[in-house]
C-alpha positions in Angstrom: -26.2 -18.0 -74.8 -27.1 -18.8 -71.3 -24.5 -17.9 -68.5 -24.1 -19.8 -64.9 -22.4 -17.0 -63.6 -23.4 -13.9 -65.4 -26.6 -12.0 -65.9 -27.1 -10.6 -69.4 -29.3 -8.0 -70.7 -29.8 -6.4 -74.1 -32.2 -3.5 -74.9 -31.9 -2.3 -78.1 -27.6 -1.1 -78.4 -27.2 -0.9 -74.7 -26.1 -4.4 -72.8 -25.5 -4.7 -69.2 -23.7 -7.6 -67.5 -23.9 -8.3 -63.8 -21.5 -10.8 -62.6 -23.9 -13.4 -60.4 -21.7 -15.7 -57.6 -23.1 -12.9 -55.2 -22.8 -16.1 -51.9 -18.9 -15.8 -53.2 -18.7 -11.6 -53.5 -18.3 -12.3 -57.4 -15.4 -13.7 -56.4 -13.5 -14.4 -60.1 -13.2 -18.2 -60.5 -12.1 -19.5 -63.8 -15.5 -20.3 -64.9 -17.0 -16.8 -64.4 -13.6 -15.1 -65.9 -14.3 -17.5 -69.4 -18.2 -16.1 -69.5 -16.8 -12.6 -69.0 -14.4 -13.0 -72.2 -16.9 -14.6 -74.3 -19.9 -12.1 -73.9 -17.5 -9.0 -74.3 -16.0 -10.8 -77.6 -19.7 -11.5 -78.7 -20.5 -7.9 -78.5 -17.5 -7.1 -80.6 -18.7 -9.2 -83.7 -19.9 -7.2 -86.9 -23.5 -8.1 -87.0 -23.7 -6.8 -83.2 -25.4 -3.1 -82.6 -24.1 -2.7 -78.7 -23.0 0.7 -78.6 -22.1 0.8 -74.6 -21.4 -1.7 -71.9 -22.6 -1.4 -68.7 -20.2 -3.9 -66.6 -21.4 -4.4 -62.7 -21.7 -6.6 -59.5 -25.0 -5.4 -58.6 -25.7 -3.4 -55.3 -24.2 -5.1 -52.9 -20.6 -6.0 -53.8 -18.5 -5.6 -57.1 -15.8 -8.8 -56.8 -13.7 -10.0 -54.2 -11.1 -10.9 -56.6 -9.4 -13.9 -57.1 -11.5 -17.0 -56.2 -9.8 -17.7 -52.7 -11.6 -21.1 -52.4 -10.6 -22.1 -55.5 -7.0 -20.7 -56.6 -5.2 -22.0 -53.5 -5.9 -25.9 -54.8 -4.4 -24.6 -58.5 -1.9 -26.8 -60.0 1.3 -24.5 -61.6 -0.4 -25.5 -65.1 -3.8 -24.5 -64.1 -2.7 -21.4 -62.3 -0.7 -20.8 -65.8 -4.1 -21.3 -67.5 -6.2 -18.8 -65.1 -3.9 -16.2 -65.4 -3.3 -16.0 -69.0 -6.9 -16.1 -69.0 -7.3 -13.0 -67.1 -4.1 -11.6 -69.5 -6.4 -12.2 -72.8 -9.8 -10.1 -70.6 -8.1 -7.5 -69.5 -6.2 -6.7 -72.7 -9.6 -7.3 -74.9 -10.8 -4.6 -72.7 -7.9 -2.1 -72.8 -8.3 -2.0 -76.8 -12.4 -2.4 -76.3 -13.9 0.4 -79.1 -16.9 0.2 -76.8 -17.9 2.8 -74.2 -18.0 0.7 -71.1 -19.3 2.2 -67.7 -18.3 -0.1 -64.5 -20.8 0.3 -61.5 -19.3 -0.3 -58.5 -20.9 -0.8 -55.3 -18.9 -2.6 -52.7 -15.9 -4.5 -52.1 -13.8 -4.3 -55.5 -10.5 -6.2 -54.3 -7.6 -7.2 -56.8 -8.6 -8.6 -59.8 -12.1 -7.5 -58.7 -10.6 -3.9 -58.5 -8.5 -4.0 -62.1 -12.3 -5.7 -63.8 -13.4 -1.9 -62.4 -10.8 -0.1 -63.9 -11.1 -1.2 -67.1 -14.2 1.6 -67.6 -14.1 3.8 -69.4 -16.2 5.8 -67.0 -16.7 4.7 -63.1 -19.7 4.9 -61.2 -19.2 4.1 -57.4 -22.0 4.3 -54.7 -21.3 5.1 -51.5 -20.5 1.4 -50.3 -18.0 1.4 -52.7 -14.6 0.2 -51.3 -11.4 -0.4 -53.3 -8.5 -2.3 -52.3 -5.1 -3.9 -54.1 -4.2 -6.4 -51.2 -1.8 -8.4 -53.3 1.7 -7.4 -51.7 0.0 -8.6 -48.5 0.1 -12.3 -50.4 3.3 -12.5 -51.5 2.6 -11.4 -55.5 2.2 -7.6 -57.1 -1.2 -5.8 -58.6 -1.9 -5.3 -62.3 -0.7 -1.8 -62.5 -0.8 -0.9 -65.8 -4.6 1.0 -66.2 -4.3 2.0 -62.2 -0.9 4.0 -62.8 -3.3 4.9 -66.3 -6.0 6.5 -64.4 -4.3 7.9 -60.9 -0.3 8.6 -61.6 2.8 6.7 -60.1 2.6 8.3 -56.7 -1.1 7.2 -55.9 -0.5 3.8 -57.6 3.0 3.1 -55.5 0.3 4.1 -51.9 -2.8 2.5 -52.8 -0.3 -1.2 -54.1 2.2 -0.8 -51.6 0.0 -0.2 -48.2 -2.2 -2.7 -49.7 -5.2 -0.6 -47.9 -8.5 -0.2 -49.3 -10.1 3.3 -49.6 -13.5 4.1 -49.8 -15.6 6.1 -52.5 -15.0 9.1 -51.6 -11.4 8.9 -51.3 -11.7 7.2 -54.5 -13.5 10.0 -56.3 -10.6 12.9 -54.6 -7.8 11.2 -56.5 -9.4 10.8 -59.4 -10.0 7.2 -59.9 -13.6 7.1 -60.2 -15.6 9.5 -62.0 -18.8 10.0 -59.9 -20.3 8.6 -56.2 -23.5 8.7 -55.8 -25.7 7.4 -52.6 -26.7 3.9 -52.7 -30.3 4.5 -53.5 -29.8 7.0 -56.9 -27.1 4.7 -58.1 -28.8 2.4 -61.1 -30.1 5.6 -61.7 -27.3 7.5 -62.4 -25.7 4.9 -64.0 -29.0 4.6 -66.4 -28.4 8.6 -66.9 -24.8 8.0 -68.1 -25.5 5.5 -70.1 -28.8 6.7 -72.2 -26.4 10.1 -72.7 -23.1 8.3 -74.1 -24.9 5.6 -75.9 -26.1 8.0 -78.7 -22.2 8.9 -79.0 -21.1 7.8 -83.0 -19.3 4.1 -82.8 -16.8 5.7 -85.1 -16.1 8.7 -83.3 -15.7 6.5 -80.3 -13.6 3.9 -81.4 -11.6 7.0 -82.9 -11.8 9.0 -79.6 -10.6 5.6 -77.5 -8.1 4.9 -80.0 -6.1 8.3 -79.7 -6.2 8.1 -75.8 -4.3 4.7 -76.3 -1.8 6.3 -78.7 -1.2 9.8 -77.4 -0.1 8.5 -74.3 2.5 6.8 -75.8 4.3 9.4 -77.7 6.0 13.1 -77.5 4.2 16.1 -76.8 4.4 17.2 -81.0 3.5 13.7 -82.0 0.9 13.3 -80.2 -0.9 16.8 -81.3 -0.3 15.3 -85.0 -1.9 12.1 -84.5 -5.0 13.6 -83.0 -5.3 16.6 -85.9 -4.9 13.8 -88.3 -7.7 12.0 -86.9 -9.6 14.9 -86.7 -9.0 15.9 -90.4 -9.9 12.5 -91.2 -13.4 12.1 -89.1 -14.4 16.2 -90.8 -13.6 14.8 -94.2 -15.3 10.9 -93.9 -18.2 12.5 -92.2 -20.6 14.3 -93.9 -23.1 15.0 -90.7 -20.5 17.6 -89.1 -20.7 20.0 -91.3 -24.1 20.2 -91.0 -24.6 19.6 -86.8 -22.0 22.3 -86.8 -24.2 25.1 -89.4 -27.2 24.3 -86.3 -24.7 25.4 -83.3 -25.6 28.9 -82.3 -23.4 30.4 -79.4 -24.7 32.2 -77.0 -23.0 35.4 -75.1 -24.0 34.3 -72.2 -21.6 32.3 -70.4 -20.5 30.4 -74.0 -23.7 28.3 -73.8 -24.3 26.4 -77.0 -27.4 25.1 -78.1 -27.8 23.0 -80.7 -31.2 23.9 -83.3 -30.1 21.1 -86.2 
């Protein structure tokens, strides 16, 4: 499918999407939220190979955020509409069984800045800037995967201030994963992504599964889910007995090194 407002690549079971309204700083009209939804549901569909999603704005700017040009003029049905739009994304993308990298460079403002957090790993550059302005509008930030990634205390700063931070700032509190300079930063985020892709889809739809569970029950339940899972991948997987016979351990420093 052809997209106005997205540029979409596949090479062999690695896709990357680059959101394209760069003259409005991605800025997230309706139009560009419905192409995001329907290529991240396309990759979800049985016959598709995508193992890892690379989600970006390019190397200038992430997204603005909401579409300021266009949201003021929204009728109460239509603002209705974009939002539950943006409802149906981000919670496709919370339950994604994906690996999805977000490489941000730039402004990443409100909705701009949630679209970021919904990686599984961030990659900033240097230019990177983050920013929930939304108390400064009258209306609140989508909290949920920032509180998720950074705790209650850095959540309640970054929404209430309504200040942005920069890259590095980002990376010290632990919302973004690496920051790189602006000229090694499609290649680090090349690196990341020709590592993870290899990664089993069943291990990682297992892996991003129990994240979403054990955060969400008691310390014993938890540990039970995830050795349950674990018994269940050692027994429905006959390769890990065998990757595990070509492990030898090394005395020095508990290197491994894999001969299988």
């Amino acid at each position: 499918m052809d997209y106005q407002f997205l540029k979409v690549t596949v090479k062999d079971e690695l896709a990357i999407i680059e959101m394209d309204r760069k003259h409005e700083l991605n800025a997230l009209s309706k139009g560009m939220l419905a192409e995001i939804k329907h290529v991240f549901s396309s990759f979800l569909q049985e016959d598709n190979s995508i193992r890892l999603v690379i989600f970006t704005g390019g190397d200038e700017c992430f997204s603005a955020g909401i579409d300021l040009k266009e949201a003021p003029y929204y009728s109460g049905e239509e603002a209705a509409s974009y939002f539950s739009l943006a409802v149906d994304i981000y919670s496709m993308l919370l339950d994604y069984d994906k690996i999805v990298i977000t490489a941000v460079s730039g402004i990443a403002f409100g909705g701009g800045f949630n679209l970021a957090l919904m990686g599984d790993i961030i990659i900033a550059s240097e230019s990177a800037i983050f920013g929930h302005p939304e108390i400064k509008y009258g209306f609140n930030p989508l909290l949920t995967p920032l509180v998720a990634r950074i705790g209650m205390a850095r959540s309640k700063e970054l929404t209430l201030r309504g200040e942005p931070i920069g890259a590095q700032k980002a990376y010290n509190i632990g919302l973004v994963n690496r920051v790189v300079e602006p000229e090694r930063f499609r290649d680090e985020v090349c690196e990341w992504a020709h590592q993870l892709v290899n990664r089993s889809p069943e291990v990682v739809r297992a892996l991003k599964r129990s994240f979403d569970v054990v955060s969400r029950l008691d310390a014993r339940a938890a540990l039970e889910y995830e050795f349950e899972k674990t018994a269940m991948l050692f027994n429905i997987r006959g390769d890990i007995r065998e990757k595990m016979k070509g492990v030898i351990i090394h005395k020095d420093y508990g290197r491994n090194e894999d001969h299988s």
